[in-house]
C-alpha positions as CSV (number, residue, x, y, z in Angstrom):
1,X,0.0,0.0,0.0
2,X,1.6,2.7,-1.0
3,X,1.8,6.7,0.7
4,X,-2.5,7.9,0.3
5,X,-2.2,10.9,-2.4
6,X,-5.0,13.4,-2.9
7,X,-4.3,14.1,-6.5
8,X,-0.9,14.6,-5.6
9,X,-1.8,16.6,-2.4
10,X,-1.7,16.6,0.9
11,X,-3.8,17.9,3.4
12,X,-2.7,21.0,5.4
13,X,-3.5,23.1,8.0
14,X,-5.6,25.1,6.2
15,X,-7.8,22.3,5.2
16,X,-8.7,21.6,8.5
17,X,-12.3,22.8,10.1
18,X,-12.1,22.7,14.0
19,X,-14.9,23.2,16.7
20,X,-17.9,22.3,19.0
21,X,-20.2,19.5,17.1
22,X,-22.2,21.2,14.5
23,X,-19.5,24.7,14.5
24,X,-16.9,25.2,12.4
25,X,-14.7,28.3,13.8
26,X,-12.1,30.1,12.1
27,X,-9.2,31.8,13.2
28,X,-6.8,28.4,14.8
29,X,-3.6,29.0,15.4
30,X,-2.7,25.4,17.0
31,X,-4.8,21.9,17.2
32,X,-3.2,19.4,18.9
33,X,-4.9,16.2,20.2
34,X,-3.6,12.7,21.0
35,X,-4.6,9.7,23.0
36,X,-2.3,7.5,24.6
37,X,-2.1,3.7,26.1
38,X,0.1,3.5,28.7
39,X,1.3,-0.4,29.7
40,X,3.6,-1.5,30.9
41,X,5.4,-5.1,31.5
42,X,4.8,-8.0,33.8
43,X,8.2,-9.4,34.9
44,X,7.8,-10.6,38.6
45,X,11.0,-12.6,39.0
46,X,11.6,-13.1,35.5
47,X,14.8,-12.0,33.2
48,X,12.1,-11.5,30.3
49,X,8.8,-10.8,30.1
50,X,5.3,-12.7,31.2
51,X,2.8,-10.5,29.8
52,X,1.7,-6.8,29.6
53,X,-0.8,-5.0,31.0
54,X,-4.2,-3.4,30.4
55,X,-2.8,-0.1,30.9
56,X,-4.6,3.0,31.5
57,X,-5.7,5.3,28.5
58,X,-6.0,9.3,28.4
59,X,-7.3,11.5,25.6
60,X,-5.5,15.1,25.6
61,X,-6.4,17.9,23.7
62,X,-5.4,21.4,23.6
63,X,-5.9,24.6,21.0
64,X,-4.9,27.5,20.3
65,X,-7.3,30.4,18.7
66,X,-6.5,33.8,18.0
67,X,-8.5,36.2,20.3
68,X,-11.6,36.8,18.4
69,X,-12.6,33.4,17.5
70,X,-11.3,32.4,21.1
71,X,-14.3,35.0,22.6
72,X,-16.8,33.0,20.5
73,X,-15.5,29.6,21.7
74,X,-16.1,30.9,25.3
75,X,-19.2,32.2,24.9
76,X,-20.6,28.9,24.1
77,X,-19.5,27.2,26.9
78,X,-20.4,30.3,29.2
79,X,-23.8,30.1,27.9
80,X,-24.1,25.9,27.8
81,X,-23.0,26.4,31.3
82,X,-25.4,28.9,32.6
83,X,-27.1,26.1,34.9
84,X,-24.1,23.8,35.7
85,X,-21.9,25.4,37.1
86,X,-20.0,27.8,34.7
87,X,-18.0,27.1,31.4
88,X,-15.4,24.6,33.5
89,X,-18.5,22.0,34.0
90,X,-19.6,21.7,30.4
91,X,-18.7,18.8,28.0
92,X,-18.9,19.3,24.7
93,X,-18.2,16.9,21.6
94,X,-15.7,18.5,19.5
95,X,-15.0,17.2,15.2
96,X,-11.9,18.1,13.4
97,X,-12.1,17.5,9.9
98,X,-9.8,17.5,7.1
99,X,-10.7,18.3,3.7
100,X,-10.2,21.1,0.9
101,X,-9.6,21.4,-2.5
102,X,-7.4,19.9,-4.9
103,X,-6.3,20.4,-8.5
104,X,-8.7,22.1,-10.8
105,X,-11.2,22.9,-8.1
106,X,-11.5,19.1,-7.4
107,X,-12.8,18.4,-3.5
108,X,-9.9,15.8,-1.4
109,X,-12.3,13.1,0.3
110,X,-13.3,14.8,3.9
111,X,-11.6,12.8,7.2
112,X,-13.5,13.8,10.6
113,X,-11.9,13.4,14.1
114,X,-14.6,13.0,16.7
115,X,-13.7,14.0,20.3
116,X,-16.5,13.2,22.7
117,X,-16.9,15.4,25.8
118,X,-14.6,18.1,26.0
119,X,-14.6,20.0,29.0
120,X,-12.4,23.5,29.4
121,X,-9.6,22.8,32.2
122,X,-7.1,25.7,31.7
123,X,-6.9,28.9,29.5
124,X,-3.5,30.3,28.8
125,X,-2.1,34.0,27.7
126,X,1.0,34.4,27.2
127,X,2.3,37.7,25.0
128,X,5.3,38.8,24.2
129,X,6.3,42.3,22.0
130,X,5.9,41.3,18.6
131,X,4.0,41.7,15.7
132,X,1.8,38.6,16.1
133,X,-1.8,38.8,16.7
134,X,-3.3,38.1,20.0
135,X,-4.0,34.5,20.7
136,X,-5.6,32.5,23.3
137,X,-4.7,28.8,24.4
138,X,-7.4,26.1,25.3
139,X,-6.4,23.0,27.1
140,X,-9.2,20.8,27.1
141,X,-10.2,17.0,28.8
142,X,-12.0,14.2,26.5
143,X,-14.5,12.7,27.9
144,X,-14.3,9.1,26.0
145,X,-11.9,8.0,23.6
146,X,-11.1,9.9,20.6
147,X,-13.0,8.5,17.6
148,X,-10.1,8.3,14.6
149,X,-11.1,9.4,10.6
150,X,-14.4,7.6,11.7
151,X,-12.6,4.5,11.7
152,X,-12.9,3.8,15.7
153,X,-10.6,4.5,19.1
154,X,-7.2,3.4,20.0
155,X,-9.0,1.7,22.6
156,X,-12.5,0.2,23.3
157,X,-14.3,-0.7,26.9
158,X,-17.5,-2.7,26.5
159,X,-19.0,-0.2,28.6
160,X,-17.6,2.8,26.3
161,X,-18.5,1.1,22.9
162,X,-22.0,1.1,24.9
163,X,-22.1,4.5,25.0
164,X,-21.3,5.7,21.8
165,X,-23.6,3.7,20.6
C-alpha cells in the first residue's frame, strides 16, 4: 500500500475545520490532540517478560485560537454552562475535519476526528512584544476515547462502545 495521495496533495493546515459539534470556527492557530495507552510489563522474578498489562488510556487535547474566535469559543461554553456550574463544567463533543480542494477545483475526500466530551480545564495568555496577533490557548479533557477518521478509538471498553452507541 503505497503513501495515500490526494491528487498529488496533501492535506494541510488550512484544510482543517475545527470546533464544538455542528460549529466550524475560524481563526486556529494550534490543534493538537492525541490519546495515549500507557502499559507496561509484567516481569515478577523473571529476566524477560510474562505478559503486559491493560494499561490506562487518556485522551488530551489542547488549541490554540486567536482572540476573536477564542471569545466566541467561550461564549458557548459560558452560555451551555449557565445552569451547571459555569463554562469549566460543560462537556462538549468536538470534530476536526480535514478536507479542501485539490487540483482544478476538485474536493480531497473529507476525514473527521470526533472528540466526545470536552470540558475547558485551563486557559492560557502568554504575549510577548511582537508583531503577532493576540491568541488564546485552550487546554481541554476528553470525555471518552477519541474517535479516529471515523474508523474507531485506540482503545474500546465494553462499557464505552456502549455509550457511543
Amino acid at each position: 500500500m503505497g503513501f495515500p495521495l490526494i491528487n498529488g496533495d496533501f492535506y494541510s493546515f488550512q484544510d482543517i475545520g475545527c470546533g464544538p459539534t455542528g460549529l466550524t470556527l475560524v481563526g486556529w492557530k494550534k490543534v493538537d490532540y492525541d490519546d495515549e495507552l500507557s502499559r507496561s510489563w509484567v516481569r515478577g522474578t523473571a529476566r524477560t517478560p510474562l505478559g503486559r498489562t491493560c494499561g490506562h488510556y487518556t485522551p488530551n487535547m489542547e488549541v490554540e485560537q486567536y482572540v476573536n474566535g477564542f471569545n466566541l469559543l467561550y461564549a458557548i461554553y459560558a452560555a451551555a454552562g449557565i445552569f451547571s456550574g459555569g463554562a469549566g463544567r460543560v462537556a462538549l463533543d468536538w470534530t476536526i475535519s480535514y478536507g479542501g480542494t485539490g487540483p482544478f477545483g476538485i474536493s480531497v475526500p473529507v476525514m473527521t476526528d470526533t472528540i466526545p466530551g470536552c470540558v475547558i480545564t485551563k486557559i492560557g495568555n502568554a504575549h510577548s512584544e511582537r508583531e503577532d496577533a493576540v491568541s488564546r490557548t485552550i487546554k481541554l479533557m476528553p470525555g471518552a476515547p477519541i474517535n479516529w477518521a471515523g474508523v474507531g478509538p485506540l482503545v474500546l471498553e465494553p462499557g464505552i462502545a456502549f455509550a457511543l452507541g
